[in-house]
N, C-alpha and C positions, 0 to 999 in steps of 0.2 A: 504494500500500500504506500509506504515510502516513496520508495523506489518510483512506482507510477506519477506523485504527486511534483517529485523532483522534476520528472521528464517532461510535465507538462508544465510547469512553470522554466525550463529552458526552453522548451519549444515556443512558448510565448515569446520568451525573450530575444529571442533568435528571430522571431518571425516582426518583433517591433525595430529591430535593426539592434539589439544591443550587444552583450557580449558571446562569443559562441559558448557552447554548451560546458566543455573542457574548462572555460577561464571561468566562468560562475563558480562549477561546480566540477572541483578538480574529483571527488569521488567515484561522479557520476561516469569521467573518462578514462579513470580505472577501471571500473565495473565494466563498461559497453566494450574495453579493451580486452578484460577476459573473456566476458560471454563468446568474443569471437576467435578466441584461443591467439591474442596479438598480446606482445609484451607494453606494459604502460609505459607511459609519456617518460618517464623516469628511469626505466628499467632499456638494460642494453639490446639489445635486436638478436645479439648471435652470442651464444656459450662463450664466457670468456670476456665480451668488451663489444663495443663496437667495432660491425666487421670492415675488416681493412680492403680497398681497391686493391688489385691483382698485384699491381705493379710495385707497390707499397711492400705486400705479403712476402714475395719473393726474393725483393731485395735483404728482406730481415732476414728469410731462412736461408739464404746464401753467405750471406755474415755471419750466421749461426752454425751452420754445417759444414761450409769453405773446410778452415781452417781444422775440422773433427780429421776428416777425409782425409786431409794432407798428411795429418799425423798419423793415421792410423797407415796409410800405403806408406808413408815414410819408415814405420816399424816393421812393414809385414816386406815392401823392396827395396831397401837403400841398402841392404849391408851394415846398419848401424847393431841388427843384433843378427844372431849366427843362432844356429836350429838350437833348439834347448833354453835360448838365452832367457833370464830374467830380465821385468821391463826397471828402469831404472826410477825411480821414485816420483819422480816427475810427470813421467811418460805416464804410467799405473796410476799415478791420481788422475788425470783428466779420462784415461780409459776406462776408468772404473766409473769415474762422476757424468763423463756425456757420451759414453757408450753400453759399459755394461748396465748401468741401471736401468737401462729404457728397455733388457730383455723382454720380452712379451714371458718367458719362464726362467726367469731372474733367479726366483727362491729355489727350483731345480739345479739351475748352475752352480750355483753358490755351493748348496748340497748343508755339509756342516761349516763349512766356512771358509774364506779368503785370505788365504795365505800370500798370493803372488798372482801377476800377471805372466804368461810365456809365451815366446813365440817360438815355433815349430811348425814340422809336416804335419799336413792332415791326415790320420790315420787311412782313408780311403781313396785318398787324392794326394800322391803322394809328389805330385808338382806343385802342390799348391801348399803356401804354407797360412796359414790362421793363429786366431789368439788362443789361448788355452787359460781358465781357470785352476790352477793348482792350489787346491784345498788342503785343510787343516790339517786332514790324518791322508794326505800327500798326495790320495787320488789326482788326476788331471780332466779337465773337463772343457773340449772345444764349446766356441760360441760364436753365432755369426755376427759382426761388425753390420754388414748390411738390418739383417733383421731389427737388430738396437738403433741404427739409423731412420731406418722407416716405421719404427713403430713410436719413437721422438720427434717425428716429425709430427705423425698426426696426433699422438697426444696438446704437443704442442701450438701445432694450426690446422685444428679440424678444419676450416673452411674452405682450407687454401690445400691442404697435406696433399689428395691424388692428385691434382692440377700440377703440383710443384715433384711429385713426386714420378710421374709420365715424363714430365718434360726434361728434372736434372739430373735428378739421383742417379740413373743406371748411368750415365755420358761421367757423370765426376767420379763414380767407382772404375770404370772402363779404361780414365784417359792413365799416361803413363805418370808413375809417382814422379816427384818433385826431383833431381836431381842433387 
């Protein structure tokens, strides 16, 4: 009954030339905003914040990603670590912080716990060399760099993640590491 009494006394108002409905009666353009399942006046539009233009988005997640990529082909082809190698403290922090945590099965890898970073052959691919989790009670446990790339991206920009992720991801894992 409220509700009803409200809407006709904005539709008055509205229809005498005065304020619209919204600036009367900011409730009322909360309310008509949910009934139609639209975020209010107040409220962000997209998970996260207001959503960013394409061009905006990408330049972020290239600033954000660039420089992960670089380091991670820099550890798995430069020659800076040899098969078996431990990563050196440095390297293991940023691996751990913007690569491994973004596993899609994080607490699988991890297992009982995070001793070290390694780089080695892949046991099935044995041209190919990957990171390895080396756990507490010494187990080793490969993990894919890519997977924790793309599953960070789109935690990170749901709106943007497949558009950004078709267009860079596979061409920056692809291209040759940094010299």
């Amino acid at each position: 009954m409220a509700l009803a009494a409200a809407l006709a006394r904005a539709a008055t108002r509205l229809l005498r030339g005065g304020l619209p409905p919204s600036a009367a009666y900011p409730a009322l353009s909360s309310r008509s905003r949910l009934f139609c399942n639209l975020p209010a006046d107040n409220e962000p539009s997209a998970p996260g914040g207001v959503e960013e233009p394409w061009e905006e988005a990408e330049a972020e997640i290239l600033r954000d990603v660039e420089p992960v990529v670089e380091l991670v082909k820099g550890i798995l082809h430069s020659g800076r670590y040899e098969d078996g190698g431990l990563l050196c403290p440095d390297d293991e922090k940023v691996i751990v912080e913007k690569v491994l945590a973004h596993h899609p099965r994080l607490e699988d890898k991890i297992g009982c716990g995070l001793e070290a970073i390694m780089v080695d052959k892949h046991p099935g691919f044995k041209r190919s060399r990957c990171l390895f989790v080396v756990r507490t009670n010494g187990d080793l446990e490969d993990f894919s760099y890519r997977k924790c790339l793309r599953a960070s991206i789109e935690r990170a920009y749901p709106s943007h993640a497949d558009r950004f992720i078709d267009k860079h991801l596979e061409q920056m894992l692809v291209r040759p590491p940094p010299k």
